[in-house]
C-alpha positions in Angstrom: 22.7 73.4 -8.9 21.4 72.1 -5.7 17.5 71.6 -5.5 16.0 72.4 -2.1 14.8 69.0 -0.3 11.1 70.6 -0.2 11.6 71.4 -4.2 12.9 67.9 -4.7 10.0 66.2 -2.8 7.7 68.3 -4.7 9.0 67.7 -7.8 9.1 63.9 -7.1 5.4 63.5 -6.3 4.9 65.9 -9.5 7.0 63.9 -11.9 5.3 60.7 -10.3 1.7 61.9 -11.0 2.0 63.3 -14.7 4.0 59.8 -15.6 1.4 58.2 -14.0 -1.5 60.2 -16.2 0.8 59.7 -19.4 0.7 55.9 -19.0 -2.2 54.9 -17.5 -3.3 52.8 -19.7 0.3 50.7 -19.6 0.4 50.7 -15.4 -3.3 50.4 -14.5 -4.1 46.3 -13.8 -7.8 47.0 -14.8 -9.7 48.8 -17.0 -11.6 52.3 -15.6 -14.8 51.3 -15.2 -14.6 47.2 -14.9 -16.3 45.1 -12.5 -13.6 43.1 -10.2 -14.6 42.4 -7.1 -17.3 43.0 -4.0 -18.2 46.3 -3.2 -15.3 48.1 -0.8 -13.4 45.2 -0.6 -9.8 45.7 2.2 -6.7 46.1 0.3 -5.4 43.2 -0.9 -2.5 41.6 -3.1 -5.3 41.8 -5.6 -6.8 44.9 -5.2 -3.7 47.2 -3.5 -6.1 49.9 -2.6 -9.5 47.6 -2.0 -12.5 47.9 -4.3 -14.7 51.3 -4.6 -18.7 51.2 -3.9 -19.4 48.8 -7.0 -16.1 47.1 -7.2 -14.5 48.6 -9.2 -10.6 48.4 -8.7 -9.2 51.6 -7.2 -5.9 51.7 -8.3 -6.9 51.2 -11.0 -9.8 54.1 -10.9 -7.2 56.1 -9.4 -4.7 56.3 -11.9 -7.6 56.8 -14.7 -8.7 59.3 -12.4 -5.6 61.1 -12.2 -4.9 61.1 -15.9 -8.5 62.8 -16.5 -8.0 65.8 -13.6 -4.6 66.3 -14.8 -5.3 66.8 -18.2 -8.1 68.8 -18.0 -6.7 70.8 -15.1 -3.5 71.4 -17.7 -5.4 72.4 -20.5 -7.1 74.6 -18.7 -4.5 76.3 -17.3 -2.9 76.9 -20.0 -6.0 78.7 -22.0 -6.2 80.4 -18.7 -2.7 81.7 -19.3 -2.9 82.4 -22.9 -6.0 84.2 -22.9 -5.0 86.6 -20.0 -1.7 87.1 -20.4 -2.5 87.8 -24.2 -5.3 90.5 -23.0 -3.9 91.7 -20.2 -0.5 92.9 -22.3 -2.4 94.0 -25.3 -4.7 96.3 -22.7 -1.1 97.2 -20.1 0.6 98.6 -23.8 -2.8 100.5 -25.8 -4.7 101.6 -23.2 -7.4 104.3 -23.5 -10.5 102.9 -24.5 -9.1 99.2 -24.9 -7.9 99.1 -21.2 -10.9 100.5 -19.8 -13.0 98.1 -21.8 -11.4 95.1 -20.8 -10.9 95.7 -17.2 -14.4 96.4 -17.0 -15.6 93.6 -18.6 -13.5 91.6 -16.4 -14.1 93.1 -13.3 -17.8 92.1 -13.9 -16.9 88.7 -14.5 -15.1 88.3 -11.3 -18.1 90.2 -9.4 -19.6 87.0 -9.9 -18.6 83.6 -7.5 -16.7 81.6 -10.3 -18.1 78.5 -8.7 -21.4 79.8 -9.0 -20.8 81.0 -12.6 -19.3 77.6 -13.4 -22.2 75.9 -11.9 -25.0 78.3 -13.7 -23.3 77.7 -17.2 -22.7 74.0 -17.2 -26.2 73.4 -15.7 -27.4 74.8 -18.8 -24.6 73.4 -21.6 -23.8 69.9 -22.3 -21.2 68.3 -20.0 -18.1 67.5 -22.0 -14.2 67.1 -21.3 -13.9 70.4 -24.0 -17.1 72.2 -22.3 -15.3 71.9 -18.4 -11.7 73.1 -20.2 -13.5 76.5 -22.0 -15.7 77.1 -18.5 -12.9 76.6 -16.3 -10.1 78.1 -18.4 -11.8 81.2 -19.5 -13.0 82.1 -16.5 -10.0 81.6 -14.5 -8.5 84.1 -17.2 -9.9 87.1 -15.3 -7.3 87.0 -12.7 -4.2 86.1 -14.6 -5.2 89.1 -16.4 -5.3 91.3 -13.3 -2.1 90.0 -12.5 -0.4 89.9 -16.0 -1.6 93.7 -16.5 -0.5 95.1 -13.1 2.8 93.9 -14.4 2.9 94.7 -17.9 1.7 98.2 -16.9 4.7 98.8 -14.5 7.1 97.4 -17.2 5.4 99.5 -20.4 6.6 102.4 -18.7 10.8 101.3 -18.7 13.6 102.7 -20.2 13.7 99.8 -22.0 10.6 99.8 -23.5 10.2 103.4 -24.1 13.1 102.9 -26.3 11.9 100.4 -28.1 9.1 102.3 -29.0 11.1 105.5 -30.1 12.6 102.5 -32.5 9.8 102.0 -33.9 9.2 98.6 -32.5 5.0 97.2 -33.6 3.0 96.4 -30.3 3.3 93.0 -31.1 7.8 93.0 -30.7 6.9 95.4 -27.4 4.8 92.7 -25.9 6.7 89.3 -26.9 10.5 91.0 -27.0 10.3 93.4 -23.6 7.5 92.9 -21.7 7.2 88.9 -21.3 10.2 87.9 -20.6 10.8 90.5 -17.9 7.4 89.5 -16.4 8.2 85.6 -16.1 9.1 85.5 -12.5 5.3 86.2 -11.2 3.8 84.7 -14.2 5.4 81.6 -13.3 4.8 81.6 -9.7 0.7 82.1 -10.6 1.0 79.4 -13.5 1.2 76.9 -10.2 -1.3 78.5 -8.1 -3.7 78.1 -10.8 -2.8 75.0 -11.5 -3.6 73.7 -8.3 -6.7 76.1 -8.6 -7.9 74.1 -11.5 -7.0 70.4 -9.8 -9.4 71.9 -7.4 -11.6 73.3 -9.2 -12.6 70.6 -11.3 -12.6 68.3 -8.3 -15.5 70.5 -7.1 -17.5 70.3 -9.9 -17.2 66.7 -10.4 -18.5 66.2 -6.5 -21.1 68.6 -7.3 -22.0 66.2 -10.3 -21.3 68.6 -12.8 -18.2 67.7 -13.6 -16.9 64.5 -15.3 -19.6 62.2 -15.6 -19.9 58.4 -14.7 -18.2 55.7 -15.6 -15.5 58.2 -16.3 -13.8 59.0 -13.5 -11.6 61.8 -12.1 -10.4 62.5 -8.5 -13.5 64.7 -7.7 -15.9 62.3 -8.9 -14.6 59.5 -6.7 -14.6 60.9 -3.9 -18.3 62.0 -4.4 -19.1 58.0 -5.4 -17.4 56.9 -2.2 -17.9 58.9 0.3 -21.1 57.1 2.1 -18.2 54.5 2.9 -16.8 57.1 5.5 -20.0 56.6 7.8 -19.1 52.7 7.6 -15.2 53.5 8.3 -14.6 52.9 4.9 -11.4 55.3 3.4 -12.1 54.6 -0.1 -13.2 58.4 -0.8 -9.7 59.3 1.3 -7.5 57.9 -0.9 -8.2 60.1 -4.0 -8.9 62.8 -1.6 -5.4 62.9 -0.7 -4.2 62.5 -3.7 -5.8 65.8 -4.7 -4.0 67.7 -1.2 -0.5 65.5 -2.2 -0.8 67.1 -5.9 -1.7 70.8 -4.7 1.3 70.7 -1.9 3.9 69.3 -4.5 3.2 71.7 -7.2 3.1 74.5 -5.0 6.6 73.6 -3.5 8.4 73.3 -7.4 6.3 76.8 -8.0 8.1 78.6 -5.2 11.6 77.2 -5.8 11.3 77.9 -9.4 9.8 81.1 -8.4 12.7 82.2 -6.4 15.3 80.3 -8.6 14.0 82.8 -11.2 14.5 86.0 -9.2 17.5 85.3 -7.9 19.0 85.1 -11.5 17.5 88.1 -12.6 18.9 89.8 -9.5 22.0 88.4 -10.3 22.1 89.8 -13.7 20.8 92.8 -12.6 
């Protein structure tokens, strides 16, 4: 199987960036939130990517960084995913009452700016790693349910599925057995997008100061703590501002080849 150079370079820079979160602890040369140096010190052999506005290391900060957005950006998606694929089956295959009531409910959700929601609710709730996942991950559900509906909703009414029914088959076979893994392809191809949504996402938040909190750090929050250094032609709140674009790109180039990797062996079995 030949991988695409874009798919390859994206998957590269991915692989890179989740090993990096995995073993931060074994690859970073100081601690997160320890005092080594002047304030916005150059790169040096000592300090690869210079000091931050209290001087702090950044490499160091970075790769702390990166383990907190990725993790939190992961576990968000994946509620995300869960609780609207979930619902957005279970309202595609009963209907009636249940359908209406859901898509209701979530087309007032969405009404509302989910940056504003965010920002309402966690200026009001305690600021935790488990508080950002739930905010960010349930209300990021509303559109993977659109999507995953709009699908199952074409696919409930197949050949396939209708027989499955006249079988006998429980709601629970229909949904897990027919309608999931025929609605992969643009399941998997949104799992990306919202990945990246959430990298941003909690980036915002955290430069909006309601996001992680100090001395913690995560790419958001850095650049928020360094970015009076710009003014000064200091790059210190570029480097993990990059790192958040680097991410989004490379993610979003596996997504599409995997994406198209996936409908072209559907069409082929088709």
């Amino acid at each position: 199987m030949r991988i695409p150079t874009g798919a390859l370079i994206g998957l590269i820079f991915t692989s890179s960036f989740f090993l990096m979160a995995i073993f931060a602890p074994l690859i970073a040369p100081y601690g997160m939130a320890e005092v080594v140096g002047g304030v916005w010190e150059p790169m040096s052999s000592k300090h690869w990517l210079g000091t931050d506005n209290i001087g702090r290391d950044l490499l160091s900060r970075m790769i702390f960084g990166g383990q907190v957005t990725i993790f939190i950006a992961t576990a968000a998606t994946i509620l995300s995913f869960v609780t609207g694929s979930v619902l957005g089956f279970t309202a595609a295959v009963i209907g009636g009452w249940v359908d209406q009531a859901l898509s209701r409910f979530v087309d007032l959700v969405m009404a509302i700016p989910t940056l504003i929601l965010a920002l309402v609710i966690l200026s009001v709730m305690p600021i935790s790693i488990l508080m950002l996942i739930m905010v960010m991950g349930f209300l990021d559900a509303t559109r993977v349910f659109r999507l995953s509906r709009a699908v199952a909703v074409d696919i409930n009414v197949m050949d396939y599925v209708e027989a499955a029914k006249l079988r006998g088959e429980g709601r629970i076979w229909i949904i897990f057995r027919e309608i999931l893994p025929n609605a992969l392809s643009p399941l998997i191809a949104e799992l990306g997008l919202r990945f990246i949504f959430m990298v941003l996402f909690l980036s915002t938040l955290s430069f909006l100061g309601l996001g992680i909190q100090p001395p913690s750090a995560d790419w958001g929050g850095m650049v928020k703590e360094n970015k009076e250094g710009i003014v000064f032609g200091i790059g210190a709140a570029l480097i993990p501002a990059a790192a958040i674009a680097i991410l989004a790109i490379s993610v979003n180039l596996v997504a599409d080849w995997v994406l198209s990797r996936t409908t072209s062996l559907k069409g082929g079995r088709g």
